[in-house]
N, C-alpha and C positions, 0 to 999 in steps of 0.2 A: 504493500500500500504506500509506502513512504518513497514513489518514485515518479516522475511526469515527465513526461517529452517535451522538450523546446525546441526553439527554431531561428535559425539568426539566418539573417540577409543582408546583402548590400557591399563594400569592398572591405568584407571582413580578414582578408588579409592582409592587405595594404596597411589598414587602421588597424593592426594588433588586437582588433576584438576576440579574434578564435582564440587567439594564446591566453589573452588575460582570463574566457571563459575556465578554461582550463585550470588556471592558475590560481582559478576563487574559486572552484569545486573541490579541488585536492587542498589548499589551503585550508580550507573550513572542516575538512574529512569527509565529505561526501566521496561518489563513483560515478563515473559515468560510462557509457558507451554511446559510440557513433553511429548510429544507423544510414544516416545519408550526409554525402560530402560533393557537392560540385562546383566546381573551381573555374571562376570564370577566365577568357581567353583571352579576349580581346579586352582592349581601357572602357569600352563602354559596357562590360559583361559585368553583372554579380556575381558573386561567390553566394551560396547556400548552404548552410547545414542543419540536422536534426539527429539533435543528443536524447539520448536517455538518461536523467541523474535522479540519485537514488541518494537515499541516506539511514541512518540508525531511527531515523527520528521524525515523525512529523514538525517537529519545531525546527528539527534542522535540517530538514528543509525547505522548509518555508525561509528559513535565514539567510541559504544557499539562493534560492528563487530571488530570492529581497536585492538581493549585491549584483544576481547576473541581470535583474531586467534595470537596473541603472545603467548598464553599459549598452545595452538591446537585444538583451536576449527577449522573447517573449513566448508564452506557454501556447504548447500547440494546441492543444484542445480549449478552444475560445469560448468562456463564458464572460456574460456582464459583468460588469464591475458592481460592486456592492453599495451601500450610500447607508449612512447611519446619520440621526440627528442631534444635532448638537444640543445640549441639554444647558447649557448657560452662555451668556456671554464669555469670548473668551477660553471657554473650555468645548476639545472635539472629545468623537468617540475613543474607547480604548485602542481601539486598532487604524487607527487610521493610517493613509499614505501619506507618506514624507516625498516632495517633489524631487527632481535632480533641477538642472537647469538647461538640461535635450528638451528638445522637441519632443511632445508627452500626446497621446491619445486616449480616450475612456472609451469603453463599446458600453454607452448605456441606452437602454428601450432601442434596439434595434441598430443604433446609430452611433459612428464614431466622430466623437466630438475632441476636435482641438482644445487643448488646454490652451485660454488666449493668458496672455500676461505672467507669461513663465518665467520661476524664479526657485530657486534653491530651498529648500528647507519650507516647505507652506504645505497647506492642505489643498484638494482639491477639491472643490465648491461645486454644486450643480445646482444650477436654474434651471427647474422644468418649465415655465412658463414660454420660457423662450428657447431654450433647448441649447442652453451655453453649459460649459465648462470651464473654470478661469480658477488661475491660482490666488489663494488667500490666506497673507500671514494669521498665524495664530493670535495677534492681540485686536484682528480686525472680524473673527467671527463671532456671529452673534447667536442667541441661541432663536432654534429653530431651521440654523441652517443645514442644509444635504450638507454630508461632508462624506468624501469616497472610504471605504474602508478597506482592508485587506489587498489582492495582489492581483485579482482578477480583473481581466477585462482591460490592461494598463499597457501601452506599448508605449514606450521609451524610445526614440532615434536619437543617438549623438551624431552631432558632425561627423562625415568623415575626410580622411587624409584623399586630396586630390591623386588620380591616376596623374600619369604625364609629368610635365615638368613641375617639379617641387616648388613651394615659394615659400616664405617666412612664416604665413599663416598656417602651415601644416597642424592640425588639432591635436595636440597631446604630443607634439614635439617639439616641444623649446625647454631646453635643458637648461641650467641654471650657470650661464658659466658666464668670467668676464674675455673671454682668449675666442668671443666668435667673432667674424668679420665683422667691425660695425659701422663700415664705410658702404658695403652691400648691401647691410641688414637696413641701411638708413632711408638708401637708394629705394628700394623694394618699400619701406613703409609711406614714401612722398611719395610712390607710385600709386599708392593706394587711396593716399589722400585725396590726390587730383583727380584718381575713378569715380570715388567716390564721391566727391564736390560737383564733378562734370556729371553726374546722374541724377543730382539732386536728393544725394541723401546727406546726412546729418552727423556729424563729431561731436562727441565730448572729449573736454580734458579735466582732469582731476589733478589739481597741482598743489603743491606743500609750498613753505616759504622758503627752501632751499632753490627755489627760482629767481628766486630777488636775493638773496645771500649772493647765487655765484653771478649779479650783472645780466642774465635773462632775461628781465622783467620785460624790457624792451622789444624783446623776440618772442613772446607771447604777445605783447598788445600788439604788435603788428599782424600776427596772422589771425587773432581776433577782428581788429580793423582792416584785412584784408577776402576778409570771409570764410576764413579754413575754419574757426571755431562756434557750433553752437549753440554750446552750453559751455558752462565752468561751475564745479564740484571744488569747493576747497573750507575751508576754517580761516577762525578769525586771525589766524596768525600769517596767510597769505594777503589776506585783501589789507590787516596794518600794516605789514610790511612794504608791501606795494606804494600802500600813500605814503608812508615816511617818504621812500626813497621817492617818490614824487614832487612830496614838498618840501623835502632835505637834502635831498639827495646822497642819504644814508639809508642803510638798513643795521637793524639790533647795534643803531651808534656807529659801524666803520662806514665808512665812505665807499661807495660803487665803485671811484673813478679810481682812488688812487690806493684803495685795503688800507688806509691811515684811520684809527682810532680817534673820532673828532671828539672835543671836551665839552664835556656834558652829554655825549650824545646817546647815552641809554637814555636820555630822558625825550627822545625823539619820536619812540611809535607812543608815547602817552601821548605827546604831543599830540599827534597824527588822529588818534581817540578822540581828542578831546575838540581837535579840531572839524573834524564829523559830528560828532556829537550835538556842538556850537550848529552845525550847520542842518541837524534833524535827520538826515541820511547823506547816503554817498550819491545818491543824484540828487539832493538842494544842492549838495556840494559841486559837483557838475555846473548845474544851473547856475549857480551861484559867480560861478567862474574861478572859484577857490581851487578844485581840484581840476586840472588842465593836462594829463597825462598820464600815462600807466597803466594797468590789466585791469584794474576796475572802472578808470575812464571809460575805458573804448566799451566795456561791456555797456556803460550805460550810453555811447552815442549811436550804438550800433543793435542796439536792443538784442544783445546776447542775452536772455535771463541765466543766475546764477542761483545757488546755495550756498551758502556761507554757514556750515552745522559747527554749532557749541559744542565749548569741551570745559570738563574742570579745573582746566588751565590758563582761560583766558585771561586778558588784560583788559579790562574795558568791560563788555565787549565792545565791538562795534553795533551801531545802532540796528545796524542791517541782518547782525545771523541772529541765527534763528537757537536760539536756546533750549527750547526741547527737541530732545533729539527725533525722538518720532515723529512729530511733525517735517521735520529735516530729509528725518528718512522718504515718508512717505512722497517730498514733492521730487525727490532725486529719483524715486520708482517711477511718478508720472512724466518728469522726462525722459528716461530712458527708455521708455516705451517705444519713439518712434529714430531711435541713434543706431549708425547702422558701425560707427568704431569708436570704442573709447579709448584714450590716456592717458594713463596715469602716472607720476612724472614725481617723486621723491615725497611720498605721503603713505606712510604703511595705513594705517589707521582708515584713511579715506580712502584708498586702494581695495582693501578687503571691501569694505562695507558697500563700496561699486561695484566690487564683482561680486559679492551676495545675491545680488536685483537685477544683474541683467542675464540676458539669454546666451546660453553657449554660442548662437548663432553672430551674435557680436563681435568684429573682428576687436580683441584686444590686445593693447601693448601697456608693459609694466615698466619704467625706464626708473633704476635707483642704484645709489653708489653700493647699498649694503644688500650682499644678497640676500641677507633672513627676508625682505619686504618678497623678493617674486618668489621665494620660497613657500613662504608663509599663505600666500596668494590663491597657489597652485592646489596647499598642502590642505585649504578650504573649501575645495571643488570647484575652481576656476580653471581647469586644465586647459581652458583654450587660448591663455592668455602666451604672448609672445615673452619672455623676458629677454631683457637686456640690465647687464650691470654695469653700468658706466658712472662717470661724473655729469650731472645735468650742464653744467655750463660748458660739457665739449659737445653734448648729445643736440641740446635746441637749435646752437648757431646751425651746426651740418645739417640737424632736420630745415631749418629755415632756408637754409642753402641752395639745398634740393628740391623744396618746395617750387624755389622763385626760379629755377633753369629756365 
């Protein structure tokens, strides 16, 4: 009894899915056997297969099932998926499903329904009324709601690793190292930029204050006000920094121009506070004609909308972020919705929590001097994310470089 047949398709050898199948059935102590295996020939052909895994156990099975349909395995004998009701605000069934962040299917009342608004770690929500499926964090369900349960009925697709010529964005292949080309690797992401700009989709970048630390600040507002950026994800410690160096021409008190430690100048981003603050926000201050330059300028003359999420660390804050984080969270979920590459650019913290929300389908890139950050990234279910470990102040000018060919 404690054994079911699955079935995996698609360039399951290309993308390492067959092995890692493998690999999480023996891993866990389960068995398996192969009953069918076809190996596709040509770069447009699928590969197929259908295993038999078996275990001591119905729980461990069902733990074994749980791990292979994250990656896409799915069970061959198709029944519905299950729906249990949520009995309070806030709290689902015992058994409910845990998202990845692939492309997810439900087969419920007949019909497979897209999971719209996929994201890592959520439940998944049914409206019968209209006949949706959509992912929703657990502090946003309410009681009364469908919420899917158990394992039935759930098809999972990750990206896969393109046939033919390889590129940067390969899914589940960017090792963590700093000794890759990054003069190729750089080429190939402005390549991508300007596909994607020339198609009319949409960037974000997620940046920390080590942009305005290494002298970048400059090479963000331009390809803000040049239209590569739009959106901006960062904290209150990018958009102070920013105006310092705007109305100081310092950041955390050194000088941009010259790395000389100016006298008195940690009292600079108070300054900088206090002089938004005076002004009610960073566009009176725009308006105002006070602040006249820099990555928070341009966002507001170029109507980039941003988020600017609190932390227990801030100074000030600025009048502009947004102090509850869930709040923060939730408007970073509603724009990523329609972003078709994020980056993220010397910010562990805001890094993870963007790839929490968005979809594997997201072309992303992680650019930071310390590897723990794309480490950390990857180590969180973000497998699709490119890293790169560089210094940002050699990383933005080449990206801007290449941009402007």
């Amino acid at each position: 009894m404690n054994r079911r047949e699955i079935e995996l398709s698609g360039h399951i050898i290309d993308s390492l899915v067959f092995p890692k199948v493998l690999d999480i059935i023996m891993d866990q102590g389960g068995d398996f056997k192969i009953i069918e295996f076809n190996v596709g020939k040509r770069k447009t052909d699928i590969s197929t297969a259908k295993l038999i895994v078996s275990a001591d156990s119905p729980s461990l099975l069902d733990q074994i099932l749980g791990e292979l349909s994250e990656i896409g395995a799915s069970i061959s004998e198709i029944k519905e998926a299950s729906v249990g009701v949520s009995p309070k605000d806030k709290v689902v069934p015992e058994n409910f499903y845990s998202t990845t962040n692939h492309t997810t299917h439900v087969l419920y009342k007949g019909d497979w329904l897209l999971v719209e608004e996929i994201e890592m770690d959520c439940m998944i929500a049914i409206d019968e009324n209209n006949k949706r499926a959509y992912s929703k964090p657990i502090g946003k369900v309410k009681k009364g709601d469908l919420i899917v349960v158990g394992r039935e009925g759930i098809k999972v697709t990750p990206p896969e690793r393109p046939r033919g010529k390889k590129g940067v964005f390969e899914f589940m292949n960017s090792d963590v190292s700093s000794e890759k080309p990054l003069k190729s690797t750089i080429e190939e992401i402005a390549t991508e930029i300007k596909e994607i700009k020339n198609n009319g989709g949409k960037i974000a970048i997620v940046g920390g204050p080590a942009i305005v630390h290494t002298g970048s600040a400059n090479l963000l507002a331009d390809l803000i006000k040049e239209g590569f950026i739009d959106y901006l994800f960062a904290g209150n410690a990018l958009a102070t920094h920013d105006i310092e160096n705007a109305l100081y021409g310092t950041s955390l008190g050194v000088c941009i121009k010259t790395g000389n430690v100016v006298n008195r100048g940690h009292r600079h981003h108070i300054k900088a506070i206090n002089t938004i603050n005076n002004s009610g926000s960073i566009k009176k201050a725009v308006e105002d004609g006070i602040l006249k330059k820099g990555i928070m300028y341009e966002c507001i003359e170029n109507d980039v909308p941003y988020v600017l999420a609190g932390s227990i660390r801030d100074d000030g804050p600025l009048p502009d972020v947004i102090t509850d984080v869930i709040d923060a969270q939730e408007l970073m979920r509603q724009y990523s919705q329609d972003v078709d590459m994020v980056i993220m650019i010397a910010t562990m913290l805001h890094s993870i929590a963007t790839g929490n929300i968005i979809s594997s389908k997201v072309k992303s890139i992680c650019v930071d001097i310390n590897p723990a950050t794309v480490t950390k990234l990857a180590d969180r279910g973000s497998a699709q994310v490119l890293s790169i470990v560089t210094d940002i102040g050699t990383f933005l000018p080449l990206l801007y470089d290449e941009i402007n060919k």
